[in-house]
C-alpha positions in Angstrom: 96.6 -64.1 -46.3 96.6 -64.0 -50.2 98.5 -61.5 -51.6 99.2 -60.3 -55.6 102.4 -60.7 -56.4 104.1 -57.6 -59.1 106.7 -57.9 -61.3 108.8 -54.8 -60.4 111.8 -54.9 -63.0 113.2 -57.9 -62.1 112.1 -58.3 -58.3 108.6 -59.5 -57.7 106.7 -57.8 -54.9 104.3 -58.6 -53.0 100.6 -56.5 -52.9 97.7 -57.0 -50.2 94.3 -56.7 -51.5 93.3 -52.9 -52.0 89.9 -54.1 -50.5 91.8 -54.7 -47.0 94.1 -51.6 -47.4 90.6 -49.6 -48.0 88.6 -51.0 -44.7 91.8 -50.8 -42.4 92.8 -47.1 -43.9 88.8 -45.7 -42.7 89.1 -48.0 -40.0 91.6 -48.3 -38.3 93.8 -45.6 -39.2 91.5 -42.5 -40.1 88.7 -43.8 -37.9 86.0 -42.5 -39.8 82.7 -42.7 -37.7 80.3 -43.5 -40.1 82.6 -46.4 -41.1 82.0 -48.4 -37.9 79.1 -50.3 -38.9 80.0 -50.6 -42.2 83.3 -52.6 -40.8 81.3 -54.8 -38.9 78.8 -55.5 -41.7 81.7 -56.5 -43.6 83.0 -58.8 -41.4 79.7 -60.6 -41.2 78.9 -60.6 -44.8 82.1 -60.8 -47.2 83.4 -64.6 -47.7 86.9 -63.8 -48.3 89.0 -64.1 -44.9 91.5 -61.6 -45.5 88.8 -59.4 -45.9 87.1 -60.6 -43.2 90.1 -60.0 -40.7 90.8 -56.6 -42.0 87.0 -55.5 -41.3 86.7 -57.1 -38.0 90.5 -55.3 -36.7 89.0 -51.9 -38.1 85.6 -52.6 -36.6 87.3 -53.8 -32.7 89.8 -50.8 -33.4 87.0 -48.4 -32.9 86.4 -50.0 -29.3 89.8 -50.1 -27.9 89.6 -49.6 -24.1 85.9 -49.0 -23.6 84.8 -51.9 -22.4 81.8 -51.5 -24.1 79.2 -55.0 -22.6 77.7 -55.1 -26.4 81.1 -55.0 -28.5 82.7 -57.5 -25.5 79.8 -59.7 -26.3 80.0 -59.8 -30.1 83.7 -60.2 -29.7 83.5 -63.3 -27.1 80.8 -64.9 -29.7 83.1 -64.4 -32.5 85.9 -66.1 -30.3 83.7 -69.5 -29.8 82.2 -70.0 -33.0 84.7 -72.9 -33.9 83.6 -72.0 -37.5 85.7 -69.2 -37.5 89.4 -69.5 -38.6 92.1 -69.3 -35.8 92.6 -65.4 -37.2 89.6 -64.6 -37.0 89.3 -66.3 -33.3 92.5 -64.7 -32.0 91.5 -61.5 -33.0 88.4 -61.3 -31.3 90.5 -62.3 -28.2 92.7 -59.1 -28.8 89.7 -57.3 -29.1 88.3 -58.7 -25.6 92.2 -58.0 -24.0 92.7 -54.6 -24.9 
C-alpha cells in the first residue's frame, strides 16, 4: 500500500495515509457504532485501495464472531468479484473465517 515517506533528520520514514489511520482508529480500534455504515460506504465508494482495505477491515471488525447471514453474504460477494484486488479478496475471506 502507498505510503508518504518523511525526512526525519537524516532517516526517511515511512507514513500511512491519515485517511486509513482515521477509518481503522473509529473502526476497528474504538468501534464507534455510528461508524459502521459509514466504513462500509467507504469501502464501496472510495477508489483508492488502501483506503478501500482499511474501511472494509474496520467495517468486518465490527462483525467478528456473529455470524451475522447478511454481513457473511456481502463478505462472500466481495470474495468472488474477480474485480476486486487479491487484498481486498483475502480479506473478505478473514472476515467469512473468523
Amino acid at each position: 500500500f502507498p505510503s508518504h515517506d518523511i525526512a526525519f533528520g537524516k532517516k526517511i520514514i515511512k507514513i500511512p495515509d491519515l485517511r486509513s489511520l482515521a477509518i481503522e482508529s473509529l473502526g476497528f480500534w474504538l468501534r464507534i457504532p455510528w461508524f459502521k455504515k459509514q466504513a462500509y460506504k467507504i469501502f464501496i465508494k472510495d477508489l483508492d485501495l488502501e483506503i478501500r482495505y482499511s474501511a472494509l477491515f474496520s467495517w468486518v471488525s465490527y462483525y467478528f464472531g456473529t455470524k451475522d447471514p447478511a454481513v457473511l453474504r456481502k463478505l462472500y460477494l466481495i470474495l468472488l468479484n474477480d474485480s476486486n484486488p487479491i487484498q481486498i479478496r483475502s480479506l473478505a475471506l478473514m472476515g467469512i473465517l473468523k
